[in-house]
C-alpha positions, 0 to 999 in steps of 0.5 A: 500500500502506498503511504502517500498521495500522488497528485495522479491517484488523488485526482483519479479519486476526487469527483464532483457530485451533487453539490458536495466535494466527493474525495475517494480514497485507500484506507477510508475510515469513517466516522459518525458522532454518537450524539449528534448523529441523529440530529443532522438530517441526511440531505438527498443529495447524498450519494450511494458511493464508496470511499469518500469524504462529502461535504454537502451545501449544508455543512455534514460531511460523511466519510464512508468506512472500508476497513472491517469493525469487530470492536477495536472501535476504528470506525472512530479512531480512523475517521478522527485522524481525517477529521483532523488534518480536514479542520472540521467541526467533529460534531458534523461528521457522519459515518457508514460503513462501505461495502468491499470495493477493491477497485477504491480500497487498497487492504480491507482487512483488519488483523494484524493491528495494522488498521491505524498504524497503515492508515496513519500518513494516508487518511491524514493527506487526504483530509489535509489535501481536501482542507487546502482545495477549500482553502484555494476555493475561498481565497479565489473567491474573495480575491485574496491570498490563499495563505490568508485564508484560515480554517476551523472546525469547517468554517473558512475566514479571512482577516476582512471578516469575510467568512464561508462553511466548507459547505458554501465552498465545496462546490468550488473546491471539487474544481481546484487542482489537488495541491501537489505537497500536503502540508500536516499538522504538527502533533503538539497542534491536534485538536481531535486526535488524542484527545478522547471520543466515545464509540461512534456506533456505542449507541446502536450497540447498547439499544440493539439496532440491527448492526451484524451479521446475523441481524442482516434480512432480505426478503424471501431468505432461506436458512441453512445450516450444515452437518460436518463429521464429528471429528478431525480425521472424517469424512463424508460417506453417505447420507440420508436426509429423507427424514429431514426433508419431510420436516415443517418448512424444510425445502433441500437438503444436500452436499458442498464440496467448499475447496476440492482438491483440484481447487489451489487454496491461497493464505486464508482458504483455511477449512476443517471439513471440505465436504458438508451435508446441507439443510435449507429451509425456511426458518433457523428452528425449523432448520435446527430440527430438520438437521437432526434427523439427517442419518449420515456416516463417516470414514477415515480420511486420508493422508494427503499434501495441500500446496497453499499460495501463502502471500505468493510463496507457494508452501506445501503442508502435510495433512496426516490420516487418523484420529488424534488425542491430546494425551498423544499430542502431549507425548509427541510434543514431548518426545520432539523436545528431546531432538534437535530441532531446526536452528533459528538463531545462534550467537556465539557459543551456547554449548560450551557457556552450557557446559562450564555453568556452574548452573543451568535452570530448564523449565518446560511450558504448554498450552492447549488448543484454543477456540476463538468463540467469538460473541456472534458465531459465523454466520453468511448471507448470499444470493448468488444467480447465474449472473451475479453475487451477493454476499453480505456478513462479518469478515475480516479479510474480504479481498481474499474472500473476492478472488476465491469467491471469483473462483468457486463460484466461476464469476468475475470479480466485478459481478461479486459485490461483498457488503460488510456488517459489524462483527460481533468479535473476530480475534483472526477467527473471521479473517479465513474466508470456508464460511462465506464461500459455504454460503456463496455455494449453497446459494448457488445450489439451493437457487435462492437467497441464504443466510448460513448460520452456525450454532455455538456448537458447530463453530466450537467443534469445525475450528479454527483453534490457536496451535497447540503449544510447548517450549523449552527455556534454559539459561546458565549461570556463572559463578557469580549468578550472572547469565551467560547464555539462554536456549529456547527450543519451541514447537507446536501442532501442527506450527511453532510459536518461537519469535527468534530475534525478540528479547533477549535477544541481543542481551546475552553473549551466548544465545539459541534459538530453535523450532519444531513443528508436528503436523496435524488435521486438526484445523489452526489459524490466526489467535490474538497476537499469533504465537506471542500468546504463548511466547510471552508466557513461558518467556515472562514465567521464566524471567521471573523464576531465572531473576529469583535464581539471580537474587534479583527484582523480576523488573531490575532484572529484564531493565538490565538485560535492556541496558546491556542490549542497548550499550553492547547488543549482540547480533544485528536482527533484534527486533526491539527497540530497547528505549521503548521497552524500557520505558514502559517498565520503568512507567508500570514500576512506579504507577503500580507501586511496585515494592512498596508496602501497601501492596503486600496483601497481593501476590504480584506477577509483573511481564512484559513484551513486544510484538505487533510494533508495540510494547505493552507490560502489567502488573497482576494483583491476585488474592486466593479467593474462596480457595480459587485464584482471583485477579483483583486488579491490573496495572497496565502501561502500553507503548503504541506510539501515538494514542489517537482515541485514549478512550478506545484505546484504554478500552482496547487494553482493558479488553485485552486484560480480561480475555488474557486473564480468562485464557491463561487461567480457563481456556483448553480444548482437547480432542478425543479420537480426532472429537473435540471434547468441549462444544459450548461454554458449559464445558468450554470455560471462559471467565465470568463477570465476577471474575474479571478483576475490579480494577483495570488502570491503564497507562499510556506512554507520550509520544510523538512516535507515529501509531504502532499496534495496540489489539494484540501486543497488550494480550501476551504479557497477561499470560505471563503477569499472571502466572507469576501472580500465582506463583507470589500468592501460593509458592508454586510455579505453573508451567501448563495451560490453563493455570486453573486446572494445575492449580485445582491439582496442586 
């Protein structure tokens, strides 16, 4: 994606319609005022278009909004930053969401906390660019200097008295040739950004206006729902859906291959079960019932390659036959961290500095399979003709989805019109596009309009979990208690989690890296802030068990491991920069009180990492309450760069805090004979209201650094924070996930 403007894409972008400055462009984000939205009435003037920004006579701009919402609140923070380099007055903005276009959008995606760090430069010149055609619009038509023209919140003026809104100019500005250097504000000038705006859609959210996927109607809609084998390792044989068809309201039954083998899969083509029995009928109950009188049976799948077009490398995965266990996937992982693995990284000599410690601390972690289990399960309208496609639901990634839509259903991309609801969660779990293609196909079967709905059970049982993780960390000792050399070998069904070049990389003068992975069909992809989730618990866990071996405090340690990768680095691929990490140490020491003694009644976990571009470290407080762990409160500093909406940005943090705590502490899913043994949340534990802890303070770094990351990188340390919490409140170490399970053992 370009990060700037050339004069040629800004005027292929800017049009002329019905009386209003009309500016399309990648990366629009949009913004709509919780309060005042209701309040400004919606001209006729408005125009059905995709990313743009329009300003009417009457002075309401509307910004549409391309990038996919799942709760990470950019349909504020976005809009703001255009908002501000615009001049605008906040209060008169609109917002909308877009439908998919990737003719007008450069990545419509959300993942990988990209949103506001990619967007940041881009969104910032088009406002800029727009505010300074109005600008030239006023001063040619008062006859003055254009550098005399001044803006505030969307109104122009000039020393003479005369004034205009930019809606009395908008007309004229559609006319002025885009100014070929933008010039932005300076930080220290912003009057909307970093300063803090609730939710732009809190308001629908609360009073249940129909937002998401599953609220989506149209006129003479079928519901379907599918029948999948009952594990991993399964296939369809046969079926038998007589019974079912003679049920009330119940119109077809039959099967979808989603990607057959002839089908060349790319990066997000990700699906547990290629061929699947399916139920349409008129109503969700009716179809519910209908699908439990369907009579099929199911064989042994067998082994086979898949060659998938990762990002345009072409990568060959092994799916293995049989049905798998956890108990087995426990035993493997074990015996492979016993063999040598595939080296990632090595400075200077860790054998020998092993060999001659005078003591080497080696601990083992692991962490289970985990289900996304996002608040609204995956769901999928689509009317597809012989002519056209229509598609509309959540999805992160929806220019994937458009090319392999293209080629299952056999459409040219400009007949697939792709519209885009609220997501009601994603986490990664809705950027991998089998749901929306099974929909697209039953439509196509069926021959009328569909909406595919999942229950709870089936998005817990079909995938896509988080990998099934182990690492090994070990670290040697001198004499003197000093680190001389640290070695971590990690792997994983069926990927590994290790990030090489993160710290302490780069502070230790003997230092190895290795990976492993097993290969399994139990289907995995994208989990908050991939394999960092784990990473930063075993690491952080380690620190802290590696400190205490040191005689030294868990934060003065890791701040010394910085000095030294600051004042003498080793190797030249560390990833982090150290001043930052540093930093938001040193802040959490002193906002959580961190050794004073008022804080004695809790067992305290500190942790701290960096991934996404970003560092974020806490400090848990936990009590033993009613013989069970209980995290009271949570002190939290983050590093993003600059924070362009601190109030979604805190509840960003806060959010990341809970789902940490409720994962670290309860979160598992294990398969019996290839059957994933839990199917909703009576024995899928997640944490409850009353567990979620009284309070979470947040803390934001001050910087004038432009926008890193913030939906992953506050989620890894939590894991880490609170397992060394639980070691300060009861005197024993965890090493396996969910903490809760060895701690009811213990």
């Amino acid at each position: 994606m370009e990060n700037t403007y050339s004069r040629r894409s800004f005027l292929k972008s800017s049009l002329l319609s019905s009386g209003g400055l009309l500016l399309s462009f990648s990366w629009l984000s949009s913004f709509r005022s919780a309060d005042k939205m209701e309040e400004l009435q919606l001209s006729e003037q408005w125009n059905q278009l995709s990313g743009y920004i329009k300003i009417t006579p009457d002075n309401v701009i509307k910004i549409m909004c391309p990038n996919p919402e799942f709760g990470q609140n950019v349909m504020t923070s976005l809009p703001m930053m255009i908002t501000e380099e615009l001049d605008a007055d906040w209060k008169n903005v609109v917002v909308e969401i877009a439908p998919f276009d990737s003719s007008l959008y450069a990545r419509q995606f959300s993942g990988g906390s990209q949103s506001v760090r990619q967007a940041w430069k881009p969104l910032r010149t088009v406002g800029g660019a727009a505010r300074q055609m109005l600008q030239q619009a006023a001063a040619q038509a008062w006859g003055v200097p254009v550098n005399e023209v001044m803006t505030k919140a969307g109104v122009l003026s000039h020393a003479s008295g005369k004034t205009a809104t930019y809606g009395e100019m908008s007309s004229k500005a559609a006319a002025i040739p885009v100014p070929k250097d933008v010039k932005l504000k300076e930080v220290k000038s912003f009057d909307i950004v970093r300063k803090a705006q609730k939710n732009v859609e809190g308001k629908k959210i609360v009073t249940g206006k129909p937002l998401f996927g599953l609220d989506y109607q149209q006129e003479g809609m079928l519901i379907a729902m599918m029948v999948h084998p009952p594990a991993f390792g399964m296939q369809l044989k046969s079926f038998d859906a007589s019974q079912a068809l003679k049920m009330p309201g119940i119109t077809a039954a039959f099967t979808i291959d989603v990607f057959p083998d002839t089908y060349a899969k790319e990066s997000f083509d990700t699906c547990s079960f290629n061929e699947l029995v399916v139920v349409v009928g008129k109503s969700t109950w009716e179809v519910m019932n209908a699908r439990k009188k369907v009579k099929a049976e199911w064989t042994l799948t067998p082994e086979k390659k898949e060659t998938v077009n990762s990002f345009g490398r072409k990568v060959e995965q092994l799916v293995p036959a049989g049905l798998e266990n956890t108990k087995g996937h426990l035993e493997k992982m074990k015996e492979m961290s016993a063999k040598s693995a595939k080296l990632l990284r090595k400075d200077g000599d860790p054998e020998t500095a092993f060999k001659n410690a005078a003591k080497v601390i080696e601990r083992t972690y692991t962490a289970p399979f985990l289900a996304h289990n996002c608040m609204e399960p995956m769901n999928f309208f689509a009317h597809v003709t012989t002519e056209k496609a229509l598609l509309a639901g959540p999805l992160q990634a929806p220019e994937f989805a458009e090319r392999t839509l293209s080629a299952r259903l056999g459409l040219p991309i400009d007949k697939i019109d792709i519209q885009m609801t609220r997501m009601g969660g994603g986490f990664g779990r809705r950027a991998y596009d089998h749901y929306l293609v099974e929909a697209a196909l039953i439509s196509q079967k069926a021959k009328a309009p569909v909406k595919l709905i999942y229950t709870r059970e089936d998005d817990m049982t079909y995938g896509i979990y988080r990998p099934m993780y182990t690492a090994t960390y070990r670290a040697a000792l001198d004499a003197n208690k000093n680190l001389i050399a640290f070695h971590i070998k990690g792997g994983g069904i069926p990927e590994h989690p290790v990030h090489a070049n993160r710290f302490p990389a780069g502070a230790v003068d003997h230092y190895m890296v290795e990976g492993w992975e097993i290969p399994s069909n139990i289907t995995v992809g994208a989990f908050r802030a991939p394999g960092s989730n784990f990473n930063a618990a075993a690491e952080q866990s380690f620190l802290d068990e590696l400190a205490e071996a040191m005689g030294k405090d868990p934060i003065e340690m890791r701040l010394e491991l910085l000095k030294r990768a600051k004042e003498n680095p080793v190797g030249k691929n560390n990833e982090y920069d150290v001043d930052r990490y540093a930093a938001v140490l040193q802040l959490l020491r002193e906002k959580s009180g961190w050794g004073k003694s008022e804080n004695g009644k809790y067992g305290r976990g500190v942790a701290a990492y960096f991934c996404h571009n970003s560092y974020a470290a806490h400090v848990v407080d936990m009590v033993i309450k009613n013989g069970q762990p209980y995290v009271e409160k949570v002190t939290s500093v983050v590093d993003c760069g600059i924070v362009v909406n601190p109030d979604a940005a805190t509840n960003m943090v806060q959010g990341a805090v809970v789902d940490g705590i409720g994962n670290a502490l309860y979160g598992a899913l294990t398969h019996k004979e290839g059957a994933p043994e839990q199917s909703n949340f009576h024995n899928y534990r997640i944490i409850r209201n009353n567990e979620a802890p009284k309070k979470i303070e947040v803390h934001f770094i001050q910087s004038e650094v432009d926008p890193t990351g913030l939906g992953e990188p506050p989620f890894p340390p939590v894991f880490g924070a609170v397992a060394n919490a639980l070691y300060k409140s009861i005197g024993k170490r965890f090493y396996n996930q969910p903490f809760s399970t060895e701690f009811s053992n213990s």
